[in-house]
Structures are given as structure tokens and as C-alpha cells.
TORGU-120511 format. One record per residue (C-alpha): x, y, z. Coordinates in steps of 0.001 Angstrom, whole numbers, padded with zeros to 6 digits. Each point is the difference from the previous one (the first is absolute). Example, Ala and Ser with C-alpha at 12.3 -4.5 7.8 and 13.67 -1.06 7.14 Angstrom:
% TORGU-120511
- 012300/-004500/007800
- 001370/003440/-000660
***
This chain:
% TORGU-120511
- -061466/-005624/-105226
- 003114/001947/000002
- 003637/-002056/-000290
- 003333/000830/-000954
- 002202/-002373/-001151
- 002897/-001179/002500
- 002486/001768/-001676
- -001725/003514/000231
- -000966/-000669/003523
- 003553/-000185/000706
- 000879/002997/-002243
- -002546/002304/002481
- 001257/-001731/003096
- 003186/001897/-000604
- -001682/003055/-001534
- -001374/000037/003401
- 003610/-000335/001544
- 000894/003360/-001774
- 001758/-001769/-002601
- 000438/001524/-003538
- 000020/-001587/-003409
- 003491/-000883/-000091
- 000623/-000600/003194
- -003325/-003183/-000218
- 001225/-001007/-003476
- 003845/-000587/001524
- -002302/-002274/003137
- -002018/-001833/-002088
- 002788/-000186/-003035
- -002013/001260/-002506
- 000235/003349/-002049
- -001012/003326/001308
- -002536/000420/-003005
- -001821/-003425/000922
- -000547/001348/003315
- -001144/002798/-001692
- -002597/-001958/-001774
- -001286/-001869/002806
- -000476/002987/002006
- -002085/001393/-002787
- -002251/-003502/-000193
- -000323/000518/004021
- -001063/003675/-000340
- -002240/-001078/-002566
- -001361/-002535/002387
- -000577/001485/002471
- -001613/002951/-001479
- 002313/002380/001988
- 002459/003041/-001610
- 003347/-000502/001685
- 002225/-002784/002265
- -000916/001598/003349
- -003768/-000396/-001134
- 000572/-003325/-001272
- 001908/-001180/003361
- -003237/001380/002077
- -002647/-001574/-002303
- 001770/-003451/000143
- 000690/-000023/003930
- -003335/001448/000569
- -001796/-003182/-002071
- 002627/-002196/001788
- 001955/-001056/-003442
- 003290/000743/001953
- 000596/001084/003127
- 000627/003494/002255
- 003692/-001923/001212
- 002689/-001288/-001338
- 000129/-002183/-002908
- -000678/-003981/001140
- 002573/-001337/-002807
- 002839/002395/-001550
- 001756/-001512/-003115
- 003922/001332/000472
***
């Protein structure tokens, strides 16, 4: 079975809020090359070639949802 860890489901939550590197590394207080890296671990994942492919593949097998994030770290 497919899982990401809790930490890159948050990461794609705001990938799928339009957010870029930088911008989800200055949320989530970490650096933009660790978001980076767990974007590349989700792609992997998922078996998918880009964020707006991973953001379908994970709402479409219900690992996040089509809305807005439940829980946003400020």
C-alpha cells in the first residue's frame, strides 16, 4: 500500500495550494531544498512526473483531499 509520511503529505497539501518551494519551506520552517527532497520522495511515490500530477494521483486515491488543507502549520 501506498503512504507518505506526515510531513510530505503536508508538503503536497500546499503544492496543491499553488505554493512554491520557498514559499512551503518558510510555512513549515524548514529549508527550501528539504522541500525539495520530499517532493522528489512523493514523485517517486507516487509514480507520477510533476506536482500537478502528484496532487491528482494523491486526491484521486484519497491520500489528501480536493479542498483545503484540514490542519495548516503557520
Amino acid at each position: 500500500p501506498l503512504t507518505l509520511s506526515a510531513r510530505e503529505l503536508q508538503v503536497l497539501d500546499w503544492v496543491r495550494e499553488g505554493k512554491t518551494n520557498h514559499e512551503i519551506g518558510q510555512i513549515l520552517d524548514i529549508s527550501p531544498l528539504t522541500v525539495k527532497n520530499h517532493i522528489q520522495k512523493i514523485l517517486r511515490k507516487l509514480n507520477v512526473s510533476n506536482r500537478a500530477q502528484a496532487v491528482a494521483s494523491a486526491v484521486a486515491s484519497g491520500l489528501i483531499s480536493g479542498s483545503e488543507p484540514s490542519a495548516r502549520a503557520s
